[in-house]
C-alpha positions, 0 to 999 in steps of 0.5 A, a space after each residue: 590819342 583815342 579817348 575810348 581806346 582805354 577806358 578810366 578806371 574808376 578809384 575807390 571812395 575812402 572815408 575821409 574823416 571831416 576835422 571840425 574846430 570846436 570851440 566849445 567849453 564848459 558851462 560855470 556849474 561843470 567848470 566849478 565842480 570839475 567834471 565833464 561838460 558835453 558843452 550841450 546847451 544846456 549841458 548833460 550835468 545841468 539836465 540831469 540836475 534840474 539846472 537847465 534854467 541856470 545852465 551858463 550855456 542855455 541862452 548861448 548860440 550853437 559855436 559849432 555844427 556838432 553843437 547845433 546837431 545835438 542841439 537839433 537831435 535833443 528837440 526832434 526827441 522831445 517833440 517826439 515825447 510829446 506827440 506820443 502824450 497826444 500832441 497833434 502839432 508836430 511838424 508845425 514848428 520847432 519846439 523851443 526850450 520855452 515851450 518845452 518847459 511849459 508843457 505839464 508833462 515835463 517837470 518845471 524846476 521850481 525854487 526849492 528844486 534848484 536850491 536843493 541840486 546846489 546844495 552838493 555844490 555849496 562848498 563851490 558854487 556858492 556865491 562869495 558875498 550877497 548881491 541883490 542877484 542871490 537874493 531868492 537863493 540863501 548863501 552857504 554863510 546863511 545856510 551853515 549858520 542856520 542849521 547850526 544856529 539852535 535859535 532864528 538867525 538875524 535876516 541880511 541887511 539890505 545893504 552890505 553893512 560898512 566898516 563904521 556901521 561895525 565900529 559903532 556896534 564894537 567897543 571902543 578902541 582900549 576896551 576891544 584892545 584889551 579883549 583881544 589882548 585877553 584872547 590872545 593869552 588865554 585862548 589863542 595858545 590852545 589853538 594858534 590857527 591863524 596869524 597874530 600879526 595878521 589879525 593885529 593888521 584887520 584889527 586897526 584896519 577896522 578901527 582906524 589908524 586914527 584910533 591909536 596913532 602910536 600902535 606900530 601896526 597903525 599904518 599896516 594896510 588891510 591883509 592879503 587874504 589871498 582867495 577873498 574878493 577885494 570887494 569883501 576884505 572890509 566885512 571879513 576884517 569887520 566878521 574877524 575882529 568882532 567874532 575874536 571879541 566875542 570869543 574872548 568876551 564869552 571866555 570871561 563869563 560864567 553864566 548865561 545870565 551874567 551881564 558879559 554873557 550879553 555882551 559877548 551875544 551882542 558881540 556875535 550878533 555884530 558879527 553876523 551881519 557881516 556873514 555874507 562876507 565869510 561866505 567862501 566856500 572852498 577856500 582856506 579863509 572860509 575855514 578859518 571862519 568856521 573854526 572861529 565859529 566852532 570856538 565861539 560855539 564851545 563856549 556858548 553851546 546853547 546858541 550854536 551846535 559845534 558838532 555840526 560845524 566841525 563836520 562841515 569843517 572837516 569835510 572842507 578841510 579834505 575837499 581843500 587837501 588841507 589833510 595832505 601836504 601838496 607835492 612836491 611842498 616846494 610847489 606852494 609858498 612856505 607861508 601858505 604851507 604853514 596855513 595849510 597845516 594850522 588850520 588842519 591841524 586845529 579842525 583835527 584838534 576839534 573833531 578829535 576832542 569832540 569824537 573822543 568826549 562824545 564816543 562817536 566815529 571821528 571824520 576822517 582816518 589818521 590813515 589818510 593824513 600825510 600832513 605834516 605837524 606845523 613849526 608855528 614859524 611865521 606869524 607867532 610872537 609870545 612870550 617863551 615862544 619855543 617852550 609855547 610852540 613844544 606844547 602845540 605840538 605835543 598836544 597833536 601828538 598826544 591826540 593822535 595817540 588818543 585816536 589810535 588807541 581809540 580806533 583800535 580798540 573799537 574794532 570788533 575782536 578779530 578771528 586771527 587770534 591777534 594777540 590783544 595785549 601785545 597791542 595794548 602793550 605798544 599803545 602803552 608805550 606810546 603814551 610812556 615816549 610822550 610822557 618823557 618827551 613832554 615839557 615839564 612845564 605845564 602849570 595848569 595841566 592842559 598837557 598832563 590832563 591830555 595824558 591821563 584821558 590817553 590812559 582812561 582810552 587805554 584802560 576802559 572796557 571797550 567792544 575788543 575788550 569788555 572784561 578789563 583785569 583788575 589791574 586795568 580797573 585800578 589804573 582806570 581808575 586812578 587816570 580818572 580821579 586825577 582827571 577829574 581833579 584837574 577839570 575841577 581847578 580848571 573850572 574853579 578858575 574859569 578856564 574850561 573854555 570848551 564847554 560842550 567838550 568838557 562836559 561830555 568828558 566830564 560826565 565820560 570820566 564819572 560814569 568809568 569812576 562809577 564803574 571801576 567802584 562796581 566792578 572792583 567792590 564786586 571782584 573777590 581777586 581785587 586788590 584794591 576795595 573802594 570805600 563809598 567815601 572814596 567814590 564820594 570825593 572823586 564823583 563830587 568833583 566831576 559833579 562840581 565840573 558839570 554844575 559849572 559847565 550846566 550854568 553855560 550850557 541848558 543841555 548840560 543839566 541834563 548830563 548833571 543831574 543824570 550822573 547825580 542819579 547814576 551815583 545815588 543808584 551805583 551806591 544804593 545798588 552796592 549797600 544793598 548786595 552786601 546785604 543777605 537779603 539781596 544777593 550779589 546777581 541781583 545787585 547787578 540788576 540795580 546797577 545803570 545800564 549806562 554803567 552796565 554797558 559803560 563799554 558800548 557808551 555814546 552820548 545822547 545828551 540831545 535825545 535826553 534832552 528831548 525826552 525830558 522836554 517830552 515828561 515836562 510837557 506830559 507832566 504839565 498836560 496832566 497837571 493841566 487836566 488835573 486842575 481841570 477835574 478839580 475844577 469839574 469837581 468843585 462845579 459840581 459841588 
């Protein structure tokens, strides 16, 4: 056959797409926060954020010629960018990261610079316990507790202390049972957000079986913690047993200055050696942690800021989901399920009390929370334990009603001509349906004091309803007199363990008794008159519960003697309108704006606090240059 006879076609050239394998992965930092990684050495997310030093994948060898291409393309743009600041040695060699980094015209990430692009990070990057890796990074534990901490915070122990180092820092064995015993019957059933029989188990793990060989949980091996390390079990049992007896020890004192005030400070400060065990970001231990320390911080407001604390706790708590039920719930174990709902329930507990006291927005909206009530099941053994776990669950009930009133009648006054009353109708009957459904059983009026703050919320003027009816006033103020008697009993028996909270309340529930004493002495279609005598023994028993609470708390003698001065104004004010020399309208002038705009009242109790630091250090500066002129003066002479 002829070869040239017929000449060969030529075929047409196709793309052909090349599949290259890659096995590349995401660096720790994209890994831990769930976003995308370009895999790039370093990668994108860890250049951005001035991380390029810590980037797991900055030291690591190209895995694929996709890799290494990027790689090459990011040098050849740098080594551009330098040529274009005047660099005459382009071509000479490759640039490494080294000399990248050394040059002055890119900026060198320093210590501070890293700490603060993982600070968005901390409630997943930290890490689980101090090394002697992390010694120039502070940990999250360290973090929290310094920004919440209102006096320095003891430095990390060199070494990780031990369970005996811890034993010999706590009480022996039958005074720490006792107070935990005591924590136990007072405080825990207001707030039941871990197991008992799991703490029972790190209590003799941290003590010893040895100590009391005829406890039947003497030979229960330390809990699974489920997320912990196993290296940190021994300091978060150690952080635990001490935190719970600090807590019980602090509920006992009265004053600041008592000798068990001391011992629970000694306690906390045991406690605080072991932070760096606590330190579980993102975890549901590392939750737990903190609402021991919001509780330890209610009582002893003066040494730890709870309002901080139940922020960062919410915010974990919706990082973790802890707001929503998982799907489907058959997905988790029940255990764990009923964890979940503890220890959300119990941070919602907090911020709700903490927003409503205070007249702050609260975290997070009751829109978005689908998680169901616990049923207080697994790990609860009391005395009358059904009637025990009827109250938990009214108390979240009634809280959530607290919210919704609050939340609605905060909103400005819509333009759709919303029939307001009817709202304040069904909020009302809400409130009515808890009523009835509530235990009868309430000796201390832990509930009923619930119901009466849901009727002040319900009955106070507020930004959709400034001008409240007379009939409000009335009931607004009959919801705040048997408030305050409650608070009173409670205080005289030592039982406000919430000190920030109960203060703010406190102070809340006199200045709308104050109010009510104002408007209706001043309305001529009132029903009901109040005699000064009246206002005076209603506003003594909130001034009983602040002067209580003032001896525990140094910011809460600022609320005490700002609401004496509001009552001696509120009453001087009214004596003198009824006068003929001072009409009524100037009597309003008289009146504190804190009354007068009782409406639109927030806390401020720490700006208060500043500014009287503020006079008392001008008042001394000026006594200061006073004896100084004196002095002057007698020179002279």
């Amino acid at each position: 056959m002829d070869s040239q006879a017929s000449p060969r076609v030529p075929v047409p050239r196709r793309d052909v797409h090349l599949k290259v394998a890659q096995f590349a992965s995401a660096c720790a930092f994209c890994k831990a926060r769930k976003i995308k990684c370009d895999s790039d050495a370093p990668c994108g997310a860890c250049v951005k954020l001035n991380r390029t030093s810590s980037c797991s994948l900055a030291g690591a060898q190209s895995r694929d010629y996709v890799t290494h291409l990027r790689r090459k393309i990011q040098q050849l743009k740098a080594e551009i960018e330098l040529r274009r600041h005047g660099t005459s040695d382009f071509g000479q060699h490759e640039p490494s990261d080294a000399s990248i980094a050394e040059s002055p015209e890119i900026h060198q990430p320093s210590a501070i610079d890293t700490l603060i692009s993982d600070i968005g990070t901390l409630p997943i990057t930290g890490p689980s316990h101090y090394t002697s890796a992390s010694k120039a990074v502070p940990s999250f534990a360290t973090l929290l507790l310094a920004a919440a901490s209102k006096r320095p915070i003891p430095p990390v122990p060199a070494q990780s202390p031990t369970v005996e180092e811890a034993r010999n820092l706590l009480p022996a064995h039958p005074a720490a049972r006792k107070l935990a015993e005591h924590y136990f019957n007072h405080i825990y059933p207001r707030l039941p957000f871990f197991s008992t029989q799991g703490f029972w188990a790190q209590f003799e793990y941290v003590y010893g079986p040895k100590s009391n060989p005829s406890s039947p949980s003497a030979s229960a091996q330390t809990p699974n913690l489920g997320d912990l390390a196993p290296d940190s079990n021994h300091g978060y049992n150690a952080f635990t047993v001490s935190i719970v007896l600090a807590i019980s020890a602090s509920s006992l004192s009265s004053s600041s200055s008592s000798v068990i005030f001391n011992k629970a400070d000694s306690l906390f400060q045991t406690a605080l050696r072991f932070r760096e065990s606590i330190n579980l970001p993102n975890t549901v231990a590392g939750v737990q942690s903190i609402l021991f320390l919001i509780q330890f911080a209610n009582l002893n407001p003066s040494s730890l800021d709870a309002w901080y604390l139940i922020g960062v706790g919410m915010r974990t708590c919706i990082d973790l989901g802890l707001h929503q039920d998982p799907q489907p719930t058959s997905s988790v174990s029940s255990s764990l399920l009923e964890t979940r709902r503890r220890i959300w329930w119990s941070m919602y507990s907090f911020d709700r009390s903490m927003s409503l006291s205070c007249c702050r927005p609260m975290e997070v909206s009751d829109n978005v929370i689908t998680a169901h009530l616990p049923t207080f099941r697994i790990g609860l053994a009391m005395e009358n334990q059904e009637e025990v776990i009827a109250g938990f669950l009214q108390r979240y009930r009634i809280l959530q009603i607290q919210s919704l009133i609050y939340d609605q009648l905060n909103e400005q006054p819509a333009s759709t001509g919303e029939d307001i009353y009817a709202v304040l109708h069904d909020m009302a009957e809400k409130l009515q349906d808890w009523a009835q459904n509530n235990p009868s059983s309430d000796p201390a009026g832990l509930t009923k004091h619930e119901l009466l703050m849901g009727r002040m919320l319900l009955n106070r003027p507020c930004r959709l309803i400034p001008n409240r009816t007379s009939d409000g006033l009335e009931d607004l103020w009959r919801s705040a007199q048997g408030f305050a008697q409650i608070y009173r009993a409670l205080a005289e028996a030592n039982s406000l363990f919430y000190v920030r909270i109960a203060s703010e309340k406190a102070y809340w529930t006199g200045l709308a008794m104050l109010f009510c004493y104002w408007k209706l002495n001043g309305d001529g279609n009132s029903g009901m008159i109040l005699r000064p005598s009246e206002l005076w023994t209603a506003t003594r028993d909130v001034a009983y519960v602040l002067q209580a609470l003032s001896e525990r708390w140094n910011e809460g003698k600022v609320l005490f003697s700002k609401f004496e001065e509001a009552c001696t104004r509120v009453i001087e004010a009214m004596e003198a309108g009824r006068s003929a020399d001072n009409p009524w309208e100037r009597r309003d002038e008289r009146i504190p704006e804190e009354v007068r705009g009782f409406c639109n009242y927030s806390s401020f109790t720490t700006i208060w606090t500043a500014d009287r630091g503020k006079r008392f250090s001008d008042m001394q500066s000026q006594n200061l240059r006073g004896l100084a002129l004196s002095l002057e003066s007698w020179q002279e002479a």
